[in-house]
NUVOGU-109031 format. One record per residue: residue number from 1; residue in one letter; z negated, x, y of N, C-alpha, C in turn. Coordinates in nm, 3 decimals. Example, Ala and Ser with C-alpha at 12.3 -4.5 7.8 and 13.67 -1.06 7.14 Angstrom:
# residues 2
{1; A; {-0.780; 1.319; -0.569}; {-0.780; 1.230; -0.450}; {-0.780; 1.320; -0.330}}
{2; S; {-0.708; 1.285; -0.225}; {-0.714; 1.367; -0.106}; {-0.787; 1.290; 0.003}}
# end
This chain:
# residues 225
{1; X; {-9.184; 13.556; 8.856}; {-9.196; 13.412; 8.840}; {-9.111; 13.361; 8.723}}
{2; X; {-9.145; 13.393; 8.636}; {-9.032; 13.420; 8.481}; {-9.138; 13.373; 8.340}}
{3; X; {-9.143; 13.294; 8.263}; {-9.226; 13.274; 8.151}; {-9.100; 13.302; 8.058}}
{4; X; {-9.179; 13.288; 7.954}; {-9.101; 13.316; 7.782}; {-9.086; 13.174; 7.759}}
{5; X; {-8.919; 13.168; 7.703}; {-8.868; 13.022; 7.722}; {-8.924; 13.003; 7.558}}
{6; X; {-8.988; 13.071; 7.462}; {-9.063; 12.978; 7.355}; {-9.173; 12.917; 7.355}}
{7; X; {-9.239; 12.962; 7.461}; {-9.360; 12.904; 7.538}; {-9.352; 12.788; 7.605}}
{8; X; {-9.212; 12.725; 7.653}; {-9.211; 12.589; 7.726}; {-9.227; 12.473; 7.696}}
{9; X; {-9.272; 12.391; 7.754}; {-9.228; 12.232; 7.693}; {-9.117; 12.198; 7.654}}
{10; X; {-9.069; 12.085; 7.528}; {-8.987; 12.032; 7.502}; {-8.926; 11.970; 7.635}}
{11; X; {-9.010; 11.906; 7.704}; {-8.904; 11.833; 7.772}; {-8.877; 11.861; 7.924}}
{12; X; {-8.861; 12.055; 7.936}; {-8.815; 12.097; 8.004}; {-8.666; 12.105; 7.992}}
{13; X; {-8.641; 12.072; 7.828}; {-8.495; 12.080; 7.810}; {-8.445; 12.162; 7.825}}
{14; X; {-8.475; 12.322; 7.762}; {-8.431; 12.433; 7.793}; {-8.386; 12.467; 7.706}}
{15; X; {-8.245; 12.517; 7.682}; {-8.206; 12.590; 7.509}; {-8.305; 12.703; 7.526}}
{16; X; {-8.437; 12.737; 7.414}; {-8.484; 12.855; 7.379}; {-8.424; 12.957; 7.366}}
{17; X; {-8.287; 12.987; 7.269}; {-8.241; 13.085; 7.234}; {-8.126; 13.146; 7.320}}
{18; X; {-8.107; 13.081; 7.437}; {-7.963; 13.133; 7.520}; {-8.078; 13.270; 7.595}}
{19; X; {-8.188; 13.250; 7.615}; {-8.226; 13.406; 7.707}; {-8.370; 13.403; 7.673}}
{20; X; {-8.419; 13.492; 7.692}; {-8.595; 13.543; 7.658}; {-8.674; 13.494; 7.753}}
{21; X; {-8.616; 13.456; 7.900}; {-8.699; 13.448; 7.989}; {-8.609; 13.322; 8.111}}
{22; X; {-8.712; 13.218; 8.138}; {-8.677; 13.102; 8.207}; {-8.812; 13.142; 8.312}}
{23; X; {-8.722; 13.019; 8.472}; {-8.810; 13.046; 8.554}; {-8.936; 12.961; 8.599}}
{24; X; {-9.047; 12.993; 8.612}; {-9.183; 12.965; 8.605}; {-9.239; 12.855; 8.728}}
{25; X; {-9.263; 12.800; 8.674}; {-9.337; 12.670; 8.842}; {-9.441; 12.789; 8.878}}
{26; X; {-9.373; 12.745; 9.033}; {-9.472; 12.841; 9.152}; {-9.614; 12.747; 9.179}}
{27; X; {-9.691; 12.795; 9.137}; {-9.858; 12.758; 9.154}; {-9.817; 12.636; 9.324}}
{28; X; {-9.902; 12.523; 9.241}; {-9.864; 12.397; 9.386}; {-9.983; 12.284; 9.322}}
{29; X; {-9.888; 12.188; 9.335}; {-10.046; 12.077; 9.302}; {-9.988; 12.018; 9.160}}
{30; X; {-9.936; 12.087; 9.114}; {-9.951; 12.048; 8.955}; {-9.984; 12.206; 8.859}}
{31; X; {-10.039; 12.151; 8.742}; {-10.056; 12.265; 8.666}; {-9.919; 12.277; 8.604}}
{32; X; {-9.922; 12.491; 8.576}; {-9.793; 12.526; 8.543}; {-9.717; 12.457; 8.413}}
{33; X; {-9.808; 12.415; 8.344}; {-9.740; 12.362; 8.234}; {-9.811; 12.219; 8.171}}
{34; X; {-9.781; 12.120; 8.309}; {-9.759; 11.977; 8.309}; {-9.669; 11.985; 8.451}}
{35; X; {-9.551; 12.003; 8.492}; {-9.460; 12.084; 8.528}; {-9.327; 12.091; 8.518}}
{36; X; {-9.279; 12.064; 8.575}; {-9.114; 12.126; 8.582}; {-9.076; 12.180; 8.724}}
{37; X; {-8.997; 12.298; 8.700}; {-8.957; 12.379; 8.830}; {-8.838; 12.307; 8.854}}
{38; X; {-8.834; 12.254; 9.016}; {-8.708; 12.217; 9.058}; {-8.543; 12.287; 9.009}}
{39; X; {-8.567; 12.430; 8.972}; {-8.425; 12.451; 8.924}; {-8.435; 12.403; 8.784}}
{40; X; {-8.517; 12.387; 8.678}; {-8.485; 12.334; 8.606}; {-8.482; 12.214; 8.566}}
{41; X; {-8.510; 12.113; 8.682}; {-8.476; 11.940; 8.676}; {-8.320; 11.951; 8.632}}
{42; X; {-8.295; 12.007; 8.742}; {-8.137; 12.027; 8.830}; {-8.026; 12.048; 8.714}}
{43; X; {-8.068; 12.201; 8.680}; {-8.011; 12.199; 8.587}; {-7.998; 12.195; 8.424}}
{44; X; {-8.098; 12.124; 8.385}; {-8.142; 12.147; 8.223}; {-8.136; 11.995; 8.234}}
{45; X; {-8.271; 11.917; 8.302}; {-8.313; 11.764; 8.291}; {-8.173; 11.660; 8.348}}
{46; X; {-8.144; 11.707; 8.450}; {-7.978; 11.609; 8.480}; {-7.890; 11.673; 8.493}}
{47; X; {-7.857; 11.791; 8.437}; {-7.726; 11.826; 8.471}; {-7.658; 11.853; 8.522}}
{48; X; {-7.726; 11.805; 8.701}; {-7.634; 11.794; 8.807}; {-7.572; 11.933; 8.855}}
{49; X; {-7.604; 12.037; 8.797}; {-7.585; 12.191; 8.821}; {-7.535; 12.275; 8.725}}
{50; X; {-7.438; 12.346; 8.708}; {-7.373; 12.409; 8.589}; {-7.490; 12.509; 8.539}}
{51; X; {-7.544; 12.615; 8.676}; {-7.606; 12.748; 8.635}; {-7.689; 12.724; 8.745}}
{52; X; {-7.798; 12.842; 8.690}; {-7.868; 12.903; 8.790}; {-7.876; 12.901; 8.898}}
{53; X; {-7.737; 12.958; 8.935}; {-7.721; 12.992; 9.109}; {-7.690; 12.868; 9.146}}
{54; X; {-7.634; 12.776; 9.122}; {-7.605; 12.636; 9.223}; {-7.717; 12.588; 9.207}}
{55; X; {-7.771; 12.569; 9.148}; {-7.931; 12.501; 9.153}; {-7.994; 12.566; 9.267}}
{56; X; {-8.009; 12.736; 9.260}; {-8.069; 12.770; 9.387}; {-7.991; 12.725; 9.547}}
{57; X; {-7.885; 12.727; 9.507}; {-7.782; 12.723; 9.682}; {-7.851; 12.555; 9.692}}
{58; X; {-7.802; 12.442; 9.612}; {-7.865; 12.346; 9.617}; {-7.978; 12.326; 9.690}}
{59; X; {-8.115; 12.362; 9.618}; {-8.237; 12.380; 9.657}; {-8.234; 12.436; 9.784}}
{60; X; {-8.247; 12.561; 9.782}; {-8.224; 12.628; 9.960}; {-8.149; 12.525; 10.064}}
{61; X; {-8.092; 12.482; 10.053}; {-7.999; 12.423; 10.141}; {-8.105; 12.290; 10.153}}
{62; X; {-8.219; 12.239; 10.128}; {-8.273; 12.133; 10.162}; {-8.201; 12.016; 10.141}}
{63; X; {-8.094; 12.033; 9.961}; {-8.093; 11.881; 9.966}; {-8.162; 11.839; 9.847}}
{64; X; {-8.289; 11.865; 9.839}; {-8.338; 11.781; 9.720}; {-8.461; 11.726; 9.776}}
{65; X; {-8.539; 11.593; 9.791}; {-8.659; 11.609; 9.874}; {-8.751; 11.535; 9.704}}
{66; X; {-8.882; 11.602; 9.760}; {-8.985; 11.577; 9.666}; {-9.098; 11.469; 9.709}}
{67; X; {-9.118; 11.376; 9.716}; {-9.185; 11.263; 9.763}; {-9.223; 11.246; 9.956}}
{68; X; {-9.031; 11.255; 9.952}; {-8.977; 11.240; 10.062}; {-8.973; 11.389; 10.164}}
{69; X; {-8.986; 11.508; 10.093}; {-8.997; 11.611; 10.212}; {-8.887; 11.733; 10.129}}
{70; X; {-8.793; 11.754; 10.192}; {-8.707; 11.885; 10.144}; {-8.824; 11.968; 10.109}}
{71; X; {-8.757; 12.000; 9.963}; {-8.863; 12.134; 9.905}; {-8.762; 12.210; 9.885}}
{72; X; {-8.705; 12.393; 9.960}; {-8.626; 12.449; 9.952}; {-8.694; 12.554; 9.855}}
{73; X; {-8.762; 12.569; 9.753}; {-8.808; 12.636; 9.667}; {-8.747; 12.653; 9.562}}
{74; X; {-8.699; 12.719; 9.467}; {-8.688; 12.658; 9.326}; {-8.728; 12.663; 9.264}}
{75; X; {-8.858; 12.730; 9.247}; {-8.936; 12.740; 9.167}; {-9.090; 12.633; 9.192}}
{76; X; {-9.042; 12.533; 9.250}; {-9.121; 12.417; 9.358}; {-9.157; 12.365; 9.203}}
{77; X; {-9.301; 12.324; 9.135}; {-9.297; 12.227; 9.018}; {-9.319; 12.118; 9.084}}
{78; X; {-9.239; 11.991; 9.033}; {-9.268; 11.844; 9.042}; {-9.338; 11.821; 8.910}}
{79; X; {-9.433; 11.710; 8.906}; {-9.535; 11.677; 8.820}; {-9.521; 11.502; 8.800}}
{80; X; {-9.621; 11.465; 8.702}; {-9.624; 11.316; 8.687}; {-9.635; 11.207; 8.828}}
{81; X; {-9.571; 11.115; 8.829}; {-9.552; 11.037; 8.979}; {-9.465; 11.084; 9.085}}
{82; X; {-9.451; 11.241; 9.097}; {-9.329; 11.290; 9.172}; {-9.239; 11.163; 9.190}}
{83; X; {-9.159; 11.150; 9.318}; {-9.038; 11.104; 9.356}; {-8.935; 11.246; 9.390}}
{84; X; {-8.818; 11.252; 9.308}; {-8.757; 11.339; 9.372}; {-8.610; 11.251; 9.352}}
{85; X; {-8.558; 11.325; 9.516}; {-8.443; 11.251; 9.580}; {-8.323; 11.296; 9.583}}
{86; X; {-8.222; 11.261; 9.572}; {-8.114; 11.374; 9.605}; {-8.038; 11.314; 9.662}}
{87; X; {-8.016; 11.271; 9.794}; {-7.940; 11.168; 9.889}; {-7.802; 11.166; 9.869}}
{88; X; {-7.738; 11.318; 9.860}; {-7.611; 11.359; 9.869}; {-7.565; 11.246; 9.724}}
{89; X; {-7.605; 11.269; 9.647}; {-7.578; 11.154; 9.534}; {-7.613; 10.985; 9.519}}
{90; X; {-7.673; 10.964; 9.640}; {-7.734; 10.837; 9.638}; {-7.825; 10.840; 9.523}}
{91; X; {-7.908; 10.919; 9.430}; {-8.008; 10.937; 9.345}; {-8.122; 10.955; 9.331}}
{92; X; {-8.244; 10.877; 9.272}; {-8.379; 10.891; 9.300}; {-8.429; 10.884; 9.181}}
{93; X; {-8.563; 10.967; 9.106}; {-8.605; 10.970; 9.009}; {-8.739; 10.956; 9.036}}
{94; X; {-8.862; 10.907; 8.938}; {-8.958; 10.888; 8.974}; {-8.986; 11.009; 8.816}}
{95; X; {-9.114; 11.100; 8.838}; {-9.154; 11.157; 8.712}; {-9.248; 11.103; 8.646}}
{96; X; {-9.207; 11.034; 8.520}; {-9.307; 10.976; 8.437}; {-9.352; 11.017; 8.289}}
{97; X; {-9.389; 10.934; 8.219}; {-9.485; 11.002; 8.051}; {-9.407; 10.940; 7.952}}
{98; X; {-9.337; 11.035; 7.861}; {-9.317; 10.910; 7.730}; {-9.389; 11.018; 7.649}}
{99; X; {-9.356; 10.958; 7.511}; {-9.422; 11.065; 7.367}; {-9.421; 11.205; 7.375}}
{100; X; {-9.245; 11.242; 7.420}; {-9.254; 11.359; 7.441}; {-9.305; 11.446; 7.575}}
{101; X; {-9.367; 11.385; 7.644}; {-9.451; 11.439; 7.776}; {-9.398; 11.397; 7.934}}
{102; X; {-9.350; 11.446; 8.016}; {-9.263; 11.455; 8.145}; {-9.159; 11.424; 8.111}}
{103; X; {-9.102; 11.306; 8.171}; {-8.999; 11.258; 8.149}; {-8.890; 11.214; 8.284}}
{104; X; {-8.803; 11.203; 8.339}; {-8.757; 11.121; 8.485}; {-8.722; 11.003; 8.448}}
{105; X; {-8.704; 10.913; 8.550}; {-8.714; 10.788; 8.481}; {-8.624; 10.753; 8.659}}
{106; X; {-8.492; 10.689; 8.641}; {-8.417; 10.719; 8.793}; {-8.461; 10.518; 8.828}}
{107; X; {-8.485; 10.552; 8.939}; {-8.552; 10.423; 9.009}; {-8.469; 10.373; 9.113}}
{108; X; {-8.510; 10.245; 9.200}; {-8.389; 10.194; 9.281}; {-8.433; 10.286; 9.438}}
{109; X; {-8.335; 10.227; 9.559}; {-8.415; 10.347; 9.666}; {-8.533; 10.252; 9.736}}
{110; X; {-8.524; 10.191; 9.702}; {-8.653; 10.069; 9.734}; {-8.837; 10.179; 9.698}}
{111; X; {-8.759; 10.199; 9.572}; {-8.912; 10.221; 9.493}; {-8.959; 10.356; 9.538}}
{112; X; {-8.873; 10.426; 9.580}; {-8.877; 10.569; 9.614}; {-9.022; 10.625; 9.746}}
{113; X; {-9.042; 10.467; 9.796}; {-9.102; 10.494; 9.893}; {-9.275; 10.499; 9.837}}
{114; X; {-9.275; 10.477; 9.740}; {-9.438; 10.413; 9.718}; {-9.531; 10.514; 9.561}}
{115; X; {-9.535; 10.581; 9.568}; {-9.626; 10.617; 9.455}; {-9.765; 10.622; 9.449}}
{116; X; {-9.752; 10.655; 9.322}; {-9.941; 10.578; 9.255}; {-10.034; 10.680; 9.186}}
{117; X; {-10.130; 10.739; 9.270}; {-10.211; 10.841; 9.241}; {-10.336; 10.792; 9.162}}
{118; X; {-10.403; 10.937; 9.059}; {-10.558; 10.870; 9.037}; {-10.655; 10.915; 9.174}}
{119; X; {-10.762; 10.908; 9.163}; {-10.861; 10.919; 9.260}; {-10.901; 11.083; 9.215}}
{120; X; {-10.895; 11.184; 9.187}; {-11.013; 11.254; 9.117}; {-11.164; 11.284; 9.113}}
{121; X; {-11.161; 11.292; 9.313}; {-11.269; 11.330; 9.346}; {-11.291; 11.231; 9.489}}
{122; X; {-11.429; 11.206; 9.560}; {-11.428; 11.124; 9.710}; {-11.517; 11.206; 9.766}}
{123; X; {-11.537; 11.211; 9.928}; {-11.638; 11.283; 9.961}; {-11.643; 11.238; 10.087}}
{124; X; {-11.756; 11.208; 10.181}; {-11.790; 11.190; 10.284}; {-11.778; 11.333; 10.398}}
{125; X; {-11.733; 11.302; 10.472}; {-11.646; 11.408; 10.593}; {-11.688; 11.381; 10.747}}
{126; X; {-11.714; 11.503; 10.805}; {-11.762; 11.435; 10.895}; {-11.711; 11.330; 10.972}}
{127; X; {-11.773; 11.259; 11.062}; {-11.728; 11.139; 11.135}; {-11.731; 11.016; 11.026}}
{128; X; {-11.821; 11.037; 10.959}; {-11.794; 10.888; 10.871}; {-11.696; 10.830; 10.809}}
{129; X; {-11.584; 10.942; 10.779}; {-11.455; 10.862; 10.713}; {-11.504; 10.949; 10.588}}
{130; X; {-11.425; 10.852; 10.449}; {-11.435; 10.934; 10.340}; {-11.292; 10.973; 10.293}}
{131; X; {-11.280; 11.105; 10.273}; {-11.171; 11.188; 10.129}; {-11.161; 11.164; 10.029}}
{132; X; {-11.040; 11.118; 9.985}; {-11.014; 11.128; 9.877}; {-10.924; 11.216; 9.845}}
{133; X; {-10.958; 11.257; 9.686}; {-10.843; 11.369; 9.662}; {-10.816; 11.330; 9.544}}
{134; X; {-10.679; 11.342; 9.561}; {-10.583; 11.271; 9.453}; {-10.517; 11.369; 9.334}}
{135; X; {-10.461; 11.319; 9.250}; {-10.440; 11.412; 9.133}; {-10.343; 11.525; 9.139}}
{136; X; {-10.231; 11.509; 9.271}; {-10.150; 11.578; 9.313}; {-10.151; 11.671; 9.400}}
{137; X; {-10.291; 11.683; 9.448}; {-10.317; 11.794; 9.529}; {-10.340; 11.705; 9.681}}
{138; X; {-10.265; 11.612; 9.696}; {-10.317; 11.536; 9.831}; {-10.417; 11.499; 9.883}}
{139; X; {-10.496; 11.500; 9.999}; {-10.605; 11.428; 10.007}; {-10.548; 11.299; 10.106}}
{140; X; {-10.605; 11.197; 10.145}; {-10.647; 11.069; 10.173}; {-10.727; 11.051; 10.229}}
{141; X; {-10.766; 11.037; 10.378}; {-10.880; 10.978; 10.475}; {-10.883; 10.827; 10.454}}
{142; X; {-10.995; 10.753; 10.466}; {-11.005; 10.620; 10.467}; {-11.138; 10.594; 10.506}}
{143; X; {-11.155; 10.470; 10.562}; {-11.273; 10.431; 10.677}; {-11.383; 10.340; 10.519}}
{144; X; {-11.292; 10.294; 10.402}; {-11.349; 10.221; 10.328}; {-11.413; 10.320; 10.206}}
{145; X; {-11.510; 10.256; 10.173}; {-11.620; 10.322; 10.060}; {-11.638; 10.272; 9.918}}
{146; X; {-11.523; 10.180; 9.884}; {-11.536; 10.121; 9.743}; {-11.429; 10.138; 9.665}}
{147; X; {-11.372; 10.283; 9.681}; {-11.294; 10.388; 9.628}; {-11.376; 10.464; 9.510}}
{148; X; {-11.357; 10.458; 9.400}; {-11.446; 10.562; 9.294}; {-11.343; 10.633; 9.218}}
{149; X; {-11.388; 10.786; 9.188}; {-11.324; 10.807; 9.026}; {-11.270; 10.780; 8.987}}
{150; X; {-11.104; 10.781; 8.873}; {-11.099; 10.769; 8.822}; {-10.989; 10.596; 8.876}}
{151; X; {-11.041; 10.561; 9.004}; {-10.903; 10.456; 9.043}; {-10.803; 10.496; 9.069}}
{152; X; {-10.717; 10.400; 9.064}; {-10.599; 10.461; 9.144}; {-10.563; 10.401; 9.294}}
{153; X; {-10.491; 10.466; 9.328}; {-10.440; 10.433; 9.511}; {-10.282; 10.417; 9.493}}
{154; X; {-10.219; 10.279; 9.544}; {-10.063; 10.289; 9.580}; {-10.003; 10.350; 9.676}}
{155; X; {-10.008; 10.455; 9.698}; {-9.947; 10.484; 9.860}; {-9.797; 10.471; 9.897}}
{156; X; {-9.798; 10.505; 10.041}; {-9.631; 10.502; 10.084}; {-9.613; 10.617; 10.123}}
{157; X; {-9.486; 10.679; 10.143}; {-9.465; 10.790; 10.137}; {-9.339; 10.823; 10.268}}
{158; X; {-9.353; 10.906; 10.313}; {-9.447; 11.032; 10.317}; {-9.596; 11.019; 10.403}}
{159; X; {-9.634; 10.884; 10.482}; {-9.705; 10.928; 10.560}; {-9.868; 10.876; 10.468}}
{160; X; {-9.873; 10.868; 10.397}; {-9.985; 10.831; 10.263}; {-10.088; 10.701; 10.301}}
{161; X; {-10.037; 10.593; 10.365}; {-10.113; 10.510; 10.382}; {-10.107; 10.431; 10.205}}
{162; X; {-10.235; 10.364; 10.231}; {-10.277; 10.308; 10.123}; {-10.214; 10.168; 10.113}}
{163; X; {-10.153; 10.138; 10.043}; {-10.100; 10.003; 10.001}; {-10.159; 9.893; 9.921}}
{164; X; {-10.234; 9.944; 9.808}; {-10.260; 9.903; 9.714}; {-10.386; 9.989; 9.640}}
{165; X; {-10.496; 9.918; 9.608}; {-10.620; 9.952; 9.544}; {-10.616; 9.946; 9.354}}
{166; X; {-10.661; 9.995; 9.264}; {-10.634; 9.956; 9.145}; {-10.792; 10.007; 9.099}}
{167; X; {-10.867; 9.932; 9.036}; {-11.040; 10.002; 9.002}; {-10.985; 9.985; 8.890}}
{168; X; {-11.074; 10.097; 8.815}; {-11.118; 10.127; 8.659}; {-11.194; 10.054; 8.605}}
{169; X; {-11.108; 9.952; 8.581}; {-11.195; 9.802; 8.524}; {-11.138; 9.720; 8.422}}
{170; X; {-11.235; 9.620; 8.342}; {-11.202; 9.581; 8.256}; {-11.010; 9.473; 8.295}}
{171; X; {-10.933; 9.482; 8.185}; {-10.783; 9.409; 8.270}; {-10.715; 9.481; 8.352}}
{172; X; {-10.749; 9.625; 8.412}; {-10.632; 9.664; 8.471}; {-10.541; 9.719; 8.400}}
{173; X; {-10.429; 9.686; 8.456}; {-10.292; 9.763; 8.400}; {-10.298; 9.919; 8.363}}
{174; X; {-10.256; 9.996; 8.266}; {-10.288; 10.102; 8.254}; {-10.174; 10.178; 8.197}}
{175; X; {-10.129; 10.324; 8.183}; {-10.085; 10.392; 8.055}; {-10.161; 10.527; 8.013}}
{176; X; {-10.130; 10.573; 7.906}; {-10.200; 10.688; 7.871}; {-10.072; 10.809; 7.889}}
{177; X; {-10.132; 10.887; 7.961}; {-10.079; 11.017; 8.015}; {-10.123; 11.151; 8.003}}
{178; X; {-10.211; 11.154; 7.851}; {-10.233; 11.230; 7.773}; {-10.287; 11.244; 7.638}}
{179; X; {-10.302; 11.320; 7.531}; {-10.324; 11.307; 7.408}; {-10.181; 11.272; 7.332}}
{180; X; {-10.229; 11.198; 7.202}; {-10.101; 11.159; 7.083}; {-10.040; 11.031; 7.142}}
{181; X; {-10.129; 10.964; 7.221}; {-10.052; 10.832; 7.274}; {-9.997; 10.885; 7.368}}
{182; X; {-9.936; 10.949; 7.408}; {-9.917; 10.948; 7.593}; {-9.778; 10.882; 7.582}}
{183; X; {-9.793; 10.800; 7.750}; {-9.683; 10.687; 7.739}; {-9.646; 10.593; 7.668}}
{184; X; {-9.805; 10.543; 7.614}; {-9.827; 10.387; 7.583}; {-9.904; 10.323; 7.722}}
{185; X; {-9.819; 10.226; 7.729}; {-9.871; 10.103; 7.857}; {-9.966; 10.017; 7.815}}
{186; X; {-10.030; 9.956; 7.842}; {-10.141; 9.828; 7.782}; {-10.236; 9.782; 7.897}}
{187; X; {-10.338; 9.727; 7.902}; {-10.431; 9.712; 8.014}; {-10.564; 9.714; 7.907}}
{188; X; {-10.673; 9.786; 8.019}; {-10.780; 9.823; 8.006}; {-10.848; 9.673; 7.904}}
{189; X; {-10.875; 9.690; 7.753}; {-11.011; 9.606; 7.721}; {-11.156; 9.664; 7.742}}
{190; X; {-11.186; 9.774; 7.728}; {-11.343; 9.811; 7.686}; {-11.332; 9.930; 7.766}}
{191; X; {-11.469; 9.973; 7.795}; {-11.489; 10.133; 7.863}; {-11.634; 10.135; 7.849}}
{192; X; {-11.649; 10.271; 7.746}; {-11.751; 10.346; 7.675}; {-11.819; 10.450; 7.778}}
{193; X; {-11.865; 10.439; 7.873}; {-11.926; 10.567; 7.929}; {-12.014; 10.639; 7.849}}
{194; X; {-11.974; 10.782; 7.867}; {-12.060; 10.906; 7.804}; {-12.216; 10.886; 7.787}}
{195; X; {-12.308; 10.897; 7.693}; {-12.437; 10.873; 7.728}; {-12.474; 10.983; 7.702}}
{196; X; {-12.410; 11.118; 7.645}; {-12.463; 11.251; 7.622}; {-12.342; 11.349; 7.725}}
{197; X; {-12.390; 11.482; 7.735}; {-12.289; 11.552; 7.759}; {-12.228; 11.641; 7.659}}
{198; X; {-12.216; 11.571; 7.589}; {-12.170; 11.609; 7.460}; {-12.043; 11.507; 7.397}}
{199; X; {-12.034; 11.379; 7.501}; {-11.953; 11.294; 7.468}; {-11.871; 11.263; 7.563}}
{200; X; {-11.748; 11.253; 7.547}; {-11.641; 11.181; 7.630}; {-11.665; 11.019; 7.634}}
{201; X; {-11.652; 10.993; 7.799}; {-11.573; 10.869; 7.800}; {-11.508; 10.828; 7.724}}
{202; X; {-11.512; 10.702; 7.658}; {-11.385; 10.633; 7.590}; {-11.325; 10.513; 7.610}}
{203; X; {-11.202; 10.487; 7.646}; {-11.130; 10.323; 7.662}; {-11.061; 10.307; 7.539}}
{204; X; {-11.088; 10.164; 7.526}; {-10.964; 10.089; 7.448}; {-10.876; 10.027; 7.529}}
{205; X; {-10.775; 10.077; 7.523}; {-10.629; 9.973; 7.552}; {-10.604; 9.916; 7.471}}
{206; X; {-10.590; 9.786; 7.517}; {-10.506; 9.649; 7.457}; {-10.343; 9.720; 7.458}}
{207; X; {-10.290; 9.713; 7.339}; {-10.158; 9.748; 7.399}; {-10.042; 9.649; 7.261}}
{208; X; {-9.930; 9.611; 7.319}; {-9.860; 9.520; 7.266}; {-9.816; 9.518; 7.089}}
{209; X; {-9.862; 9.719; 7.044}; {-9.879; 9.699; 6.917}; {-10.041; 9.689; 6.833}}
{210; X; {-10.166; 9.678; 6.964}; {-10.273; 9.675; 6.867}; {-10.367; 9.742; 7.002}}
{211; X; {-10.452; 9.731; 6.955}; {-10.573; 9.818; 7.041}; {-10.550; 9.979; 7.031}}
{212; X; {-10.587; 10.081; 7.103}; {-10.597; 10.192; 7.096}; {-10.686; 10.256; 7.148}}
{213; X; {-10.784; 10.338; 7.093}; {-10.864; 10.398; 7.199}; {-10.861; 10.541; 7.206}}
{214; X; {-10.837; 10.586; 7.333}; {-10.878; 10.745; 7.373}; {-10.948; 10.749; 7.491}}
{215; X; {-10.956; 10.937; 7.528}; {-11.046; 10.976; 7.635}; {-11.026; 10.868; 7.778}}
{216; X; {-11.153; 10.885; 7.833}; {-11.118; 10.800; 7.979}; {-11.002; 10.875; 8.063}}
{217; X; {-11.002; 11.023; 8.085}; {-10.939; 11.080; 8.149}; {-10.809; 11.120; 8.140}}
{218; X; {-10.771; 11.042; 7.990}; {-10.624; 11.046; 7.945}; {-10.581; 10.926; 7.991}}
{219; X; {-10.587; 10.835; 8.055}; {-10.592; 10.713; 8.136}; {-10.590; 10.713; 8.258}}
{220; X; {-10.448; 10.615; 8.301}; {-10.446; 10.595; 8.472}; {-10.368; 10.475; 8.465}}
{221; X; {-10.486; 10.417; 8.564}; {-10.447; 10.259; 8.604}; {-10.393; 10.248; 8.711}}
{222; X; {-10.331; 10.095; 8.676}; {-10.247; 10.041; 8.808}; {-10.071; 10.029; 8.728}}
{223; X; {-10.002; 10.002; 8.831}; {-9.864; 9.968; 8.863}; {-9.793; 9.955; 8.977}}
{224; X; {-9.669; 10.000; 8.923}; {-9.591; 10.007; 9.079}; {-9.479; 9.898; 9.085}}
{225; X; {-9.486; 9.782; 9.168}; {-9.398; 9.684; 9.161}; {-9.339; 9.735; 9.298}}
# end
């Protein structure tokens, strides 16, 4: 469970040249490299850990929780929207997007409770409730049917009730969380659906320095107040 530390993201925050080999996010509901492994939040992204080994005793010991549930892994990846907690410090981080990709962004303990998924996929199940499955690997039962694609859901955490609805519509709040913009904010003006399969979706965001447009799927709406 070991990658080649010239292969990583910048903003794993890893010195490249101190060793050949850093440790690898264990396959979970983020991809390996949109990603950070809990030992290296710990100790590369805050510091809170000199080396290696206290990051693991840390981790093992169940005091770090990941959108509210001890993850004693260390090789556990947290991904975009993650809440991760660390009580013993009174400390909470939410994982978010700037230019340079994955970023933490430390939040009050208020906010800790509520994060904001896209929709990816919905599906009808038996008994008439529909699934949703969210970008994090979660799914979502719900009795309501005007859930699509591509929205987002506010949930509370840990037990995933729905708080808050956000559709992929003209005016919603938005940021881009992939491509050259990622981690520009703006709200939705325009949306281009594909008329070939040969073409991407495209939105323009309104955004406070100008319009911008990229892929639909580099886009996720909503906000977390």
């Amino acid at each position: 469970m070991h990658v080649k530390r010239y292969t990583i993201p910048k903003y794993w925050k890893v010195k490249k040249k101190a060793n050949k080999f850093v440790v690898a996010p264990r396959p979970g509901p983020h991809k390996k490299y949109e990603s950070i492994p809990l030992l290296v939040v710990l100790r590369d992204v805050l510091k809170l850990c000199a080396d290696a080994g206290e990051a693991r005793s840390v981790v093992k010991k169940g005091e770090i929780l990941v959108d509210k549930r001890a993850r004693k892994d260390p090789n556990y990846p947290v991904g975009f929207m993650d809440v991760i907690e660390i009580p013993k410090v009174h400390k909470a981080y939410r994982v978010m997007v700037d230019k340079h990709g994955l970023a933490l962004h430390e939040i009050k303990h208020e906010e800790a409770g509520r994060k904001l998924c896209r929709i990816q996929q919905k599906r009808k199940i038996k008994g008439g409730m529909i699934q949703l499955n969210l970008h994090d690997g979660r799914n979502v039962l719900t009795d309501k049917n005007d859930y699509r694609p591509n929205d987002s859901v506010l949930i509370e955490l840990p037990d995933q009730k729905i708080l808050q609805h956000f559709s992929f519509d003209k005016d919603a709040p938005a940021i881009i969380i992939a491509g050259k913009n990622i981690g520009v904010h703006g709200k939705v003006k325009e949306i281009f659906e594909r008329k070939t399969m040969l073409e991407s979706s495209r939105v323009i965001l309104q955004t406070k320095d100008g319009d911008i447009e990229t892929v639909k799927e580099y886009v996720l709406v909503g906000e977390i107040k």
